[in-house]
C-alpha positions, 0 to 999 in steps of 0.5 A, spaced: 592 150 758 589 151 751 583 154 750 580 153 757 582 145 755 587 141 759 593 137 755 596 132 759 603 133 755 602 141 755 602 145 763 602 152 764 608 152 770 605 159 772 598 155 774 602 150 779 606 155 782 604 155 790 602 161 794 596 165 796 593 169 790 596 163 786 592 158 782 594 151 782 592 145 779 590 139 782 596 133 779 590 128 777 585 134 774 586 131 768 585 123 768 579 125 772 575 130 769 577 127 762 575 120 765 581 116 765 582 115 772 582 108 773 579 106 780 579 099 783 574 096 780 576 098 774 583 094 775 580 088 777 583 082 773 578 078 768 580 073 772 577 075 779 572 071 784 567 074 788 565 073 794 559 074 797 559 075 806 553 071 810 551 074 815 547 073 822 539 073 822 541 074 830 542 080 834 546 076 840 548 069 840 553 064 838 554 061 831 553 053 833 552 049 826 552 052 818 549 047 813 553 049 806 549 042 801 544 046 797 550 053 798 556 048 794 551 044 789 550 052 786 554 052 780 560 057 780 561 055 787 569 054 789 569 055 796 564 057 802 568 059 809 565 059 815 567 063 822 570 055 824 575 056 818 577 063 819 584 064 824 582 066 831 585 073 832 583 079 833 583 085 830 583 093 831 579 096 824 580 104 826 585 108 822 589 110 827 597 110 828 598 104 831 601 106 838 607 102 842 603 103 849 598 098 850 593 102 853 593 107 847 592 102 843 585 101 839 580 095 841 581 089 838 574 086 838 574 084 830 575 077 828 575 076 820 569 071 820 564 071 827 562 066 832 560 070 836 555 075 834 553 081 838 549 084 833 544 083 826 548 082 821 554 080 823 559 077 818 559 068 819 562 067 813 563 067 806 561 064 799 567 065 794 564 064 786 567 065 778 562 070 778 556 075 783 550 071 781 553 064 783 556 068 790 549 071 791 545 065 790 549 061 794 548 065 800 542 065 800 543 058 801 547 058 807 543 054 812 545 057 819 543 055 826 543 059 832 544 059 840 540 066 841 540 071 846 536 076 849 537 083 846 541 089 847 539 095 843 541 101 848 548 102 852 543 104 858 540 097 857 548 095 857 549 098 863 544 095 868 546 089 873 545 083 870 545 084 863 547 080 857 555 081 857 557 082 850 565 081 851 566 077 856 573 081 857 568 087 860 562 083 864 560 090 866 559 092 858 562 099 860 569 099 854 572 105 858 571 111 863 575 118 861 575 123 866 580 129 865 579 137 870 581 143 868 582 149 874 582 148 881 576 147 886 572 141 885 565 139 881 562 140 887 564 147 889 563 149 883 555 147 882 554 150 890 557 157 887 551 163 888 548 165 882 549 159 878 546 158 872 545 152 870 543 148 863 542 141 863 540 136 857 541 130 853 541 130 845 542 125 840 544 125 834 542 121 827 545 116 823 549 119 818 551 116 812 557 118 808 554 118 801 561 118 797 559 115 790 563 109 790 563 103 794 568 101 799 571 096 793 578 091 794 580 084 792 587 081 793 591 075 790 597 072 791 604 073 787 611 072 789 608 069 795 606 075 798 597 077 799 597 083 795 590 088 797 587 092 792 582 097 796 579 104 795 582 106 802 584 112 805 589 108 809 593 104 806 599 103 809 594 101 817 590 097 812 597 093 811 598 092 819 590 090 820 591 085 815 597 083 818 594 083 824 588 079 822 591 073 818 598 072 822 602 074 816 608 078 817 608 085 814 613 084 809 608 078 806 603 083 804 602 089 799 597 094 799 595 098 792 590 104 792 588 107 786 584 113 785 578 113 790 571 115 788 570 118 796 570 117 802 569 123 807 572 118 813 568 112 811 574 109 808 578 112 814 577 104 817 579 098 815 573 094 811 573 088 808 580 089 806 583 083 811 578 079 809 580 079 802 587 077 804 584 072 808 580 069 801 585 070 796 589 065 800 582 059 800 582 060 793 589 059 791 592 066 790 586 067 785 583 073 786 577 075 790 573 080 791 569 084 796 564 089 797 559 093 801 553 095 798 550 102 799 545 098 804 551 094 807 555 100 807 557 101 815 555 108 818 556 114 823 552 111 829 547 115 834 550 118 839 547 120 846 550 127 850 548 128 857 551 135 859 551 139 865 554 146 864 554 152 868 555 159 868 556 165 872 554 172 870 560 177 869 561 182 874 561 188 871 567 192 874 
């Protein structure tokens, strides 16, 4: 260091010296206070597609029919997939390990493009275009015919007998119950105990958006017969096993880059758009194609609903 100012050929050691009390510089300081740092837009190819999703004007249904004329005719166009292109597997998108035992595995209730649609806003299909304002404007176009069913907005509404069943592997719409104990006795000798005091509520937390400044961005293409998936993640390496999952391909079939990224705060800690980029790449002969979710788009930490029960015994003095 020199003056205060940091020189990519010039390091104090003394700084990078690990240990309380000591200071340390961060290895990407410079290319990023500087504004070298190149992040994955910044990499994308002159040459890259840009593909657009259509998604669902239906909170519940199913995807019955698509007409793409008006979509096709919009110049720039190269390719519209729909939900009746895309492979029929399903996929898991939480950033978690994988696990060998079944029921330790994540849920795999995804599809890469979706017929059937549980909520509003589903991904259907995807325009794929030279440039945004072709891909933009195509989707727009997209025409989309619907088998709609009734809502449901609450899990309680889920719940009740006789309600719509999303999935149809679990009609009572309940994905799993947990329950664990600690100590001895029971729920119920516990709650008879004299002096009881007790406090009993529901709480609800808010929608939380993440607010990192870049958008999860990735593209793909196609070299030396492998998918190669550019993406601003925090996971590389499930993003590689997702795509895997998602496409069919085999693992040595895909490679996965991730550059700098402009945030995450857990939002990139799940696998996006990236397997439906793998999946685009290869529609478009190895071109490669981007795609991206909008600050509008961008998914969220959804509401939660708590009901607690707890209990507690005045202590005795002794």
């Amino acid at each position: 260091m020199t003056n205060g100012a940091y020189k990519t050929n010039q390091v104090d050691k003394g700084a990078c010296q690990m240990g309380v009390g000591s200071r340390a510089i961060r290895v990407d300081a410079c290319e990023k206070v500087t504004g070298g740092a190149k992040y994955t837009d910044d990499l994308r190819p002159a040459n890259c597609l840009v593909a657009k999703v259509v998604r669902s004007a239906v909170a519940n249904g199913r995807v019955k029919a698509f007409d793409l004329a008006a979509a096709l005719a919009v110049p720039g166009v190269v390719k519209i997939v729909t939900c009746f292109d895309a492979p029929p597997f399903e996929f898991p998108t939480a950033g978690h390990p994988w696990s060998t035992e079944t029921a330790h595995q994540d849920v795999a209730d995804r599809r890469l493009l979706n017929e059937r649609v549980r909520i509003w806003g589903d991904d259907i299909a995807a325009v794929i275009a030279e440039n945004e304002v072709a891909a933009v404007r195509a989707a727009r176009l997209v025409r989309v015919e619907y088998e709609e069913y009734p809502v449901v907005l609450t899990p309680q509404e889920a719940m009740v007998s006789g309600a719509p069943v999303l999935h149809d592997a679990r009609p009572d719409n309940v994905l799993a119950h947990t329950s664990f104990k600690i100590g001895e006795g029971s729920y119920e000798e516990a709650a008879a105990a004299p002096g009881l005091r007790v406090v009993e509520g529901t709480y609800e937390t808010q929608t939380v958006q993440h607010c990192h400044i870049e958008e999860p961005v990735c593209y793909a293409y196609m070299e030396k017969g492998r998918v190669v998936v550019v993406s601003s993640t925090q996971i590389p390496h499930i993003v590689r096993r997702v795509c895997s999952q998602a496409t069919g391909l085999p693992f040595g079939k895909i490679r996965v880059v991730k550059p700098y990224i402009g945030g995450g705060f857990g939002n990139k800690q799940e696998v996006l758009y990236e397997p439906l980029a793998a999946f685009l790449t290869m529609q478009a002969g190895g071109r490669p194609v981007a795609v991206s979710y909008t600050h509008l788009t961008l998914p969220t930490n959804r509401e939660v609903e708590i009901s607690v029960v707890a209990g507690s015994l005045k202590k005795k003095k002794k």
